[in-house]
C-alpha positions in Angstrom: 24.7 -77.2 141.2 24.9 -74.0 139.8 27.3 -72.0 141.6 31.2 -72.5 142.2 30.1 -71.3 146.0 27.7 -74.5 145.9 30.3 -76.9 144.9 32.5 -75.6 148.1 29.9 -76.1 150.3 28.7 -79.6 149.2 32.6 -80.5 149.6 32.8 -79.0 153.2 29.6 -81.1 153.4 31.0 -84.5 152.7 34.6 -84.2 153.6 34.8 -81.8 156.5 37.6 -83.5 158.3 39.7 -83.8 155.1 43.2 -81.8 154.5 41.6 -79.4 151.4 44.3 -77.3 150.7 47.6 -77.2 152.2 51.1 -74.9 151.4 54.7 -75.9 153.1 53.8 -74.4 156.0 49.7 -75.0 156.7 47.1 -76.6 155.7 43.5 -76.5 156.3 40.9 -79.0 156.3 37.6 -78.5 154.6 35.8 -77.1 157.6 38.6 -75.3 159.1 38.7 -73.5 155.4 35.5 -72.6 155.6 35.7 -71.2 158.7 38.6 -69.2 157.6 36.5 -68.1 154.4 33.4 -67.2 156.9 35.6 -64.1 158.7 37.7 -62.3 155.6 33.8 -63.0 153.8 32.7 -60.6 157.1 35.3 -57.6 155.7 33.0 -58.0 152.7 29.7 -57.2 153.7 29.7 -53.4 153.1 29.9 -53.8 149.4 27.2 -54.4 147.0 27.3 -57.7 145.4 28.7 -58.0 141.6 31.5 -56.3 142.2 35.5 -57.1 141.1 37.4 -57.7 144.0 41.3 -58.6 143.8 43.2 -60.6 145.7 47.3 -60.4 145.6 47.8 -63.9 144.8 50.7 -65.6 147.1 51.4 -69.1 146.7 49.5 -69.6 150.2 46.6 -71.4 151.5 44.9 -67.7 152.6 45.0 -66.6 149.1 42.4 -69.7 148.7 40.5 -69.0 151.7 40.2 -65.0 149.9 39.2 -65.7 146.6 36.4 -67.8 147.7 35.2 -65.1 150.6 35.1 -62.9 147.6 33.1 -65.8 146.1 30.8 -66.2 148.8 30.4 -62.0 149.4 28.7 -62.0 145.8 31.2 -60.7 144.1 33.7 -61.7 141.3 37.8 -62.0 141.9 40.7 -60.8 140.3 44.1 -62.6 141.3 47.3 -60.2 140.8 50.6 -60.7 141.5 51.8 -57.8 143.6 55.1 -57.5 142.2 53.9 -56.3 139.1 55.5 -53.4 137.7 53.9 -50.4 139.2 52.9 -48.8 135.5 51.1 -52.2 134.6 49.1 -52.6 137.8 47.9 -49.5 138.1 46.8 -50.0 134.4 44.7 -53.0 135.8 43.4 -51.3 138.6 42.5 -48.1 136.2 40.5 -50.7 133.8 38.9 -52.7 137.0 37.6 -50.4 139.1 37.8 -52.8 142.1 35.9 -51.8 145.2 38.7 -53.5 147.4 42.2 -55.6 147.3 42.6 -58.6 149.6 46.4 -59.3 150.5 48.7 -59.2 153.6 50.2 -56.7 155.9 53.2 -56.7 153.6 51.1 -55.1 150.7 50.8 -51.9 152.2 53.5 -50.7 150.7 52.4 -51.9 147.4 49.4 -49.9 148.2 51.7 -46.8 149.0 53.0 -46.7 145.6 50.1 -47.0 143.3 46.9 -45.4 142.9 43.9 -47.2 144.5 41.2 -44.9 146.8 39.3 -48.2 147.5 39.5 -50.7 151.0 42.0 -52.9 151.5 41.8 -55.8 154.0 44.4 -58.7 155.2 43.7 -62.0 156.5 44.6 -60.9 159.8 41.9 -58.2 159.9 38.8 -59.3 162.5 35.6 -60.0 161.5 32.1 -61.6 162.1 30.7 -64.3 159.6 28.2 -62.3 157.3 25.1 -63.7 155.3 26.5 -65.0 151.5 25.0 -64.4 148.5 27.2 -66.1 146.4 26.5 -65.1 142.3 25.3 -68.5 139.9 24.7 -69.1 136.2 26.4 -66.6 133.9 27.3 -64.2 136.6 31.3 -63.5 136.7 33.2 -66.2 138.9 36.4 -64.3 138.3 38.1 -62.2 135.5 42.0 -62.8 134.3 44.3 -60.4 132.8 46.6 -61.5 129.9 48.6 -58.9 128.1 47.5 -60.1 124.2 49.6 -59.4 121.5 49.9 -55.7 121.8 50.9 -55.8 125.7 48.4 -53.8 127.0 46.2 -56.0 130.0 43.0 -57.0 129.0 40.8 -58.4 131.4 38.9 -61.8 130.3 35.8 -62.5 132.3 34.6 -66.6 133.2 31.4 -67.6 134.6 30.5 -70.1 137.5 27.8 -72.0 134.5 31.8 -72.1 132.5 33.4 -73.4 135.0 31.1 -75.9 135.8 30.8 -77.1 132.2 34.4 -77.8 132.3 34.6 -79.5 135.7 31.4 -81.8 135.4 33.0 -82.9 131.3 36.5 -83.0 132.8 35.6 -85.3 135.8 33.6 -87.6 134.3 37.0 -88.3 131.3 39.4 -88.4 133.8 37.8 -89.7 137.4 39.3 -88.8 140.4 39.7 -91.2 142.8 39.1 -90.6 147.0 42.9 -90.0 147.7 43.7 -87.7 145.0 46.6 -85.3 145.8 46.9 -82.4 143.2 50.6 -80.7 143.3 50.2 -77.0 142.2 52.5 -75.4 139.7 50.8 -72.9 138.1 51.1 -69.3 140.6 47.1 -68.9 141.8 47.7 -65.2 140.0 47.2 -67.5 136.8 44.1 -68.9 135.2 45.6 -72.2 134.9 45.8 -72.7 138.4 41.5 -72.2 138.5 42.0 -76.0 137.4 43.6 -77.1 140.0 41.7 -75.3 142.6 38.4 -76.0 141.2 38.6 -79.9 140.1 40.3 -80.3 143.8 37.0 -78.7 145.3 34.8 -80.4 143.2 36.5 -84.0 143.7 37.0 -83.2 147.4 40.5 -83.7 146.5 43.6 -82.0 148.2 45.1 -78.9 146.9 49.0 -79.2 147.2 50.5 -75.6 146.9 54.8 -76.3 145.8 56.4 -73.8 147.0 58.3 -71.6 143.7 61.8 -72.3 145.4 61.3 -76.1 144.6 60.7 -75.8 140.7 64.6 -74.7 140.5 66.3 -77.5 142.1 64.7 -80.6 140.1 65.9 -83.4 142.6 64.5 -81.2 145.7 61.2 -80.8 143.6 60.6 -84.7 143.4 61.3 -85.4 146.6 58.7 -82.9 147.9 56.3 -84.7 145.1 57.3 -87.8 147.6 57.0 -86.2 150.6 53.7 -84.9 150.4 52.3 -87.8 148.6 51.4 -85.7 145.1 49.7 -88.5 142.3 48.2 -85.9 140.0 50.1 -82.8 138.3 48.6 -80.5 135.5 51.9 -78.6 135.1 53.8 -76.7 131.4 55.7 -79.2 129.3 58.6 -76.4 131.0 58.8 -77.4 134.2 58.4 -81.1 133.5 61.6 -80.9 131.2 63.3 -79.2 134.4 63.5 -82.7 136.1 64.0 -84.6 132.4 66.4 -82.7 131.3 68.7 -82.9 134.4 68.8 -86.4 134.9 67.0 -86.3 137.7 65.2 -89.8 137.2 68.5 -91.1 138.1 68.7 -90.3 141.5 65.6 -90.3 142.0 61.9 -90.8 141.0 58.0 -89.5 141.7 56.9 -92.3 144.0 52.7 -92.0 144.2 52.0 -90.0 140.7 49.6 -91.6 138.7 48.1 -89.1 136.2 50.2 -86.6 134.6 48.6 -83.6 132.5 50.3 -81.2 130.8 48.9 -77.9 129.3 50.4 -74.6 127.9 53.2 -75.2 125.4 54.4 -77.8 123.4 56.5 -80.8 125.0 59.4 -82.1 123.5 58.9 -85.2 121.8 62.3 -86.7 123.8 61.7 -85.0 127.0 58.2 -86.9 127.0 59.9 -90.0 126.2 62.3 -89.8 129.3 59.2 -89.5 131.7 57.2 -92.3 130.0 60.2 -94.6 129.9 61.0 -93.9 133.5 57.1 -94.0 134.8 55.6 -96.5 132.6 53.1 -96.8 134.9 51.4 -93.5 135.0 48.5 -92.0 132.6 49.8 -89.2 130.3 47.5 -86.4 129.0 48.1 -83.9 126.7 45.8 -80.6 126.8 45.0 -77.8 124.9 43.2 -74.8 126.0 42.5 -70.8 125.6 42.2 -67.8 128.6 39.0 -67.4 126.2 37.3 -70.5 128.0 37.3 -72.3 131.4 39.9 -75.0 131.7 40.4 -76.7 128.3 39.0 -78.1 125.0 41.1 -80.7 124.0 42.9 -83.6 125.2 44.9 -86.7 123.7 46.2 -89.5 125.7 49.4 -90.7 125.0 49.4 -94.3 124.7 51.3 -95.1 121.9 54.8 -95.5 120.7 56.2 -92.0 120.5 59.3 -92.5 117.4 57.2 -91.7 114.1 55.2 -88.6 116.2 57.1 -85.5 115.6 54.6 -82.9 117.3 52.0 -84.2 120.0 49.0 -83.5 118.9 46.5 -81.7 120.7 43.5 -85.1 120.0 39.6 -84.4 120.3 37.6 -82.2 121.1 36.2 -82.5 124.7 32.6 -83.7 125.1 31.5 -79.8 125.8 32.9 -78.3 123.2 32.9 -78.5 119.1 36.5 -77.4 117.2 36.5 -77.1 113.6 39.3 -76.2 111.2 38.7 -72.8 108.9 40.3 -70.9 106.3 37.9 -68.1 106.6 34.6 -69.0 105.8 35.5 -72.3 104.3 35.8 -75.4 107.0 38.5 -77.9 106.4 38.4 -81.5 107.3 40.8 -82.6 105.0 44.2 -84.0 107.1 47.2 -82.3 107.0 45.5 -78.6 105.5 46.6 -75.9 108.0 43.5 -74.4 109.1 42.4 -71.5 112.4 41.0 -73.3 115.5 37.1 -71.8 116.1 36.0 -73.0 119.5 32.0 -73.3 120.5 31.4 -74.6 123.7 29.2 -73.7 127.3 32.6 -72.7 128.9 33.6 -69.9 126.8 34.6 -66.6 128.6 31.6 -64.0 129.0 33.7 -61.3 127.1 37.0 -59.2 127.2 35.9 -56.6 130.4 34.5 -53.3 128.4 36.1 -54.0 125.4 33.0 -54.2 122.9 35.3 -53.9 119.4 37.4 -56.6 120.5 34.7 -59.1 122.0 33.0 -58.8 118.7 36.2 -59.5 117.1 36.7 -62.9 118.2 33.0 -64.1 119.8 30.2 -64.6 117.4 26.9 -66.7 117.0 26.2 -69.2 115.2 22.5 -69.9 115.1 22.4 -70.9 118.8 25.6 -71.3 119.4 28.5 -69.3 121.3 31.9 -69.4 118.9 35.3 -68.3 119.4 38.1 -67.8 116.8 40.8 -68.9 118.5 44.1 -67.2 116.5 45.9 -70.8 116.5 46.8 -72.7 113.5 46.2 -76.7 113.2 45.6 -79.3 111.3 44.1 -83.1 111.3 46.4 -86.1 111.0 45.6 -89.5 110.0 43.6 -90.4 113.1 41.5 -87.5 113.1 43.0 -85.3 116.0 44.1 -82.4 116.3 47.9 -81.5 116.1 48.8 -77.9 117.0 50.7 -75.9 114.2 51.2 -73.0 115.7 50.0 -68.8 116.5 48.4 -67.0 113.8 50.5 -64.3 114.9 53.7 -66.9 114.7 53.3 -67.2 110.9 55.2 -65.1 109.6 56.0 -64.4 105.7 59.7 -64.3 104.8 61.7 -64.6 101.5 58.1 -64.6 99.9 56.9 -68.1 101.6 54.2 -68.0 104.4 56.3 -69.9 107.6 54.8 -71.0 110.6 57.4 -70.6 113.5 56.1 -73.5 114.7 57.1 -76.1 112.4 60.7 -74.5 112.9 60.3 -74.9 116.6 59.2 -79.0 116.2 62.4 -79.6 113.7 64.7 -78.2 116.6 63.2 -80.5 119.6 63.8 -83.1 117.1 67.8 -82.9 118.0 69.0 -84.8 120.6 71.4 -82.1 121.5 68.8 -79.6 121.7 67.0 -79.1 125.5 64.5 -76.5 124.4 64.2 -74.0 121.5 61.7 -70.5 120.9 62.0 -69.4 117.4 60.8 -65.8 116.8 60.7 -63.5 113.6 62.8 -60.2 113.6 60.6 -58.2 111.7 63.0 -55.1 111.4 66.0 -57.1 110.1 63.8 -59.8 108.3 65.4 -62.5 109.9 64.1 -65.9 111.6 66.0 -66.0 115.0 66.3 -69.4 116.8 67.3 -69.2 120.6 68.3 -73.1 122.1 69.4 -74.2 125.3 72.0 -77.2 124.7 71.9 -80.5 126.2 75.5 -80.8 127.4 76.4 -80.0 124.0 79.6 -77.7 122.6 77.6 -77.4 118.7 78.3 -74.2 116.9 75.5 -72.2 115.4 77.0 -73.6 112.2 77.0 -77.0 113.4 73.0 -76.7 114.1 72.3 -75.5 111.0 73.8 -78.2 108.7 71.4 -80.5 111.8 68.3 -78.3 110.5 68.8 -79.0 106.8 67.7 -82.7 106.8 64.2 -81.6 108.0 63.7 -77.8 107.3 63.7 -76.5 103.7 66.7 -73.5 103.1 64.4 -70.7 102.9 63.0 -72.4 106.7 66.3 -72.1 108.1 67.0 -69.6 111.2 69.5 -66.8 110.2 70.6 -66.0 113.6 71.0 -68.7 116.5 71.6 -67.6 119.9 72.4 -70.4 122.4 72.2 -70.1 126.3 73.0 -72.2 129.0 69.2 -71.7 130.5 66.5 -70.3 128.3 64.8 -67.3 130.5 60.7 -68.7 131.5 58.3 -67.1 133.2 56.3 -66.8 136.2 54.1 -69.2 134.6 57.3 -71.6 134.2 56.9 -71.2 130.5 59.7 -69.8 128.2 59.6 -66.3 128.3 59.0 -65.3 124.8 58.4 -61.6 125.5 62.0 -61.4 127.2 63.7 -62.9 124.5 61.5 -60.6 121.9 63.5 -57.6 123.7 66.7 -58.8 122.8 65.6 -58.4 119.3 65.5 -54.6 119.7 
């Protein structure tokens, strides 16, 4: 197959009768979905086909049934999260050009205070099914905005061919079996969530949307895991360490989960060891990724005794893609040498949307192939995989020794008192700031740095600590570096 649109309709094919996606309040079976995704894909017959399209992402099964009407119209999507500032998603809108927004009656006043001329359509609007002419191969499947380093959006555009690449390699490592139950995290305005949607489509799997109320209440969370029978999770190490940390486990535990993936940010060494101990049952899988490529291009099963591992590491390559190591133009295979991850592989991202200079930045050919330089730091260990170091831009050069945040960040989870730690670089003062979150803990700043010394060298050493009862995270559940950056100022 070579369209996403294909995939969906080979699914509705085979498992019509089968619950496809479903949210706290609905659900829809394969065929009622695409009946659903047969009358908004009506609303979009007026407009040409290879256009961007976006759809105000709610944590909803109608958001699905949009983004694959947009799908099926010919077009390419853009999930937003309406409650964007109004500057920044006007800024997307100016850069996109999108001939229409798909949302609900309550994003007309969205629509009243920004500037968009083009149509806007609900799912409530009326409509007869129109012909598809869904787009294949390299055309765009859907482009995500991520605001980089210098926080202004940029718009990354993925194919359906990309996609695919990562959800025939992806299946065929992991293999789904006929009752899979996927239990969404990620918000669907978020390109991790396309794994979830997708690998549910393509496995004929079920689509469990968790309400965002849930992830702040850990014990409430797990018995909604329970309730709705979710055995597979691709969630951050974050809001896995929100039922760890708590001592949830003691009142109660996931019942049905089987696989567990986890993808974003680095998990705690001895939050891990709290769900393995607890589940001993279940496969754990560690995955690395970039919003340069479709779904991911590492993974490393954890099946071995975690006490002499300090940092998970990242493992192989997956079998679509090639990773190698570089100091600029010289490759390193040598273990333990700190080297820039460059990524080839058939599910690389078609380009940053009108942004030539910084395409060419980054994406290059190599003889026939596609490669990306990634901007993360790793190295090999003994066993030949990968072990994330950390962001180019987190090493930093202070008191006349290159430092990579990172290692900083991996000394920290180390300490038993320690929940979770960000370490960032305060470029104006020249000091290394460590914010921590304390695991029923009274230590002193003081107190953690005299901790730090047995594994951190002096000049390694935070300057400032700054300890909070709950580190701030994101909409994506991560910990919210950019928030914490601003306390800086």
């Amino acid at each position: 197959m070579n369209s996403i649109w294909e995939i969906f309709l080979d699914a509705v094919a085979k498992f019509p009768k089968k619950i496809a996606v479903a949210d706290q309040e609905s659900k829809y079976t394969y065929e009622e979905l695409f009946e659903k995704v047969k009358s908004i894909n009506g609303l979009l017959v007026k407009h040409n086909t290879g256009n961007p399209i976006v759809v105000f992402a709610r944590r909803d099964i109608d958001t699905v049934a949009q983004i694959l009407a947009v799908i099926g119209s010919g077009n390419y999507y853009i999930p937003l999260d309406s409650s964007l500032p109004q500057v920044k998603l006007e800024a997307i809108l100016a850069d996109a050009k999108p001939v229409a927004i798909l949302g609900k009656k309550e994003h007309v006043e969205v629509l009243k205070k920004i500037n968009f001329k083009g149509e806007f359509y609900t799912t409530s609007d009326k409509s007869e099914g129109a012909p598809f002419a869904a787009l294949a191969g390299d055309k765009p499947l859907y482009m995500i905005y991520t605001s980089g380093s210098t926080g202004k959006p940029k718009g990354v555009l993925k194919s359906h061919s990309g996609m695919i690449s990562f959800l025939d390699t992806f299946s065929s490592l992991f293999p789904f079996e006929e009752d899979t139950i996927i239990g969404n995290q990620t918000p669907l305005f978020f390109d991790a969530s396309a794994k979830d949607l997708y690998l549910s489509i393509y496995n004929g799997a079920t689509l469990e949307i968790i309400p965002s109320e849930k992830f702040v209440l850990p014990v409430l969370l797990v018995n909604y895991l329970n309730e709705r029978k979710i055995n597979w999770i691709c969630w951050v190490p974050s809001a896995l360490c929100l039922i760890s940390q708590f001592n949830t486990f003691m009142e109660v535990k996931p019942k049905y989960l089987k696989r567990i993936f986890f993808v974003g940010e680095v998990f705690p060494i001895k939050q891990l060891k709290k769900w393995m101990e607890n589940l001993p049952d279940v496969k754990f899988v560690n995955l690395y990724g970039s919003s340069e490529m479709s779904g991911v291009c590492c993974y490393y099963e954890v099946n071995e005794d975690l006490e002499n591992i300090n940092v998970l590491p990242m493992g192989k390559a997956m079998p679509n893609c090639d990773i190698t190591l570089r100091n600029g133009n010289q490759k390193i295979n040598e273990i333990g040498i700190t080297g820039e991850v460059f990524i080839s592989s058939s599910a690389l991202a078609l380009e940053y949307y009108h942004n030539e200079e910084q395409t060419n930045a980054v994406f290059f050919k190599e003889g026939n192939k596609r490669v990306f330089q990634s901007g993360d730091l790793a190295r090999y260990d003994e066993k030949g995989n990968l072990c994330f170091v950390s962001r180019k831009d987190f090493q930093i050069k202070h008191m006349g020794r290159r430092i990579e945040l990172g290692e900083i960040e991996a000394a920290c989870d180390k300490l038993r008192e320690i929940n979770r730690c960000c370490c960032l670089y305060d470029e104006k003062r020249k000091m290394i700031t460590l914010f921590c979150e304390l695991n029923n803990s009274n230590l002193t700043s003081k107190e953690i740095r005299n901790l730090l010394k047995n594994n951190l060298a002096d000049y390694m050493i935070p300057g400032r600590i700054k300890i909070y009862e709950k580190l701030p995270l994101n909409a994506n559940g991560k910990i919210d570096r950019q928030s914490l950056r601003e306390t800086l100022m």
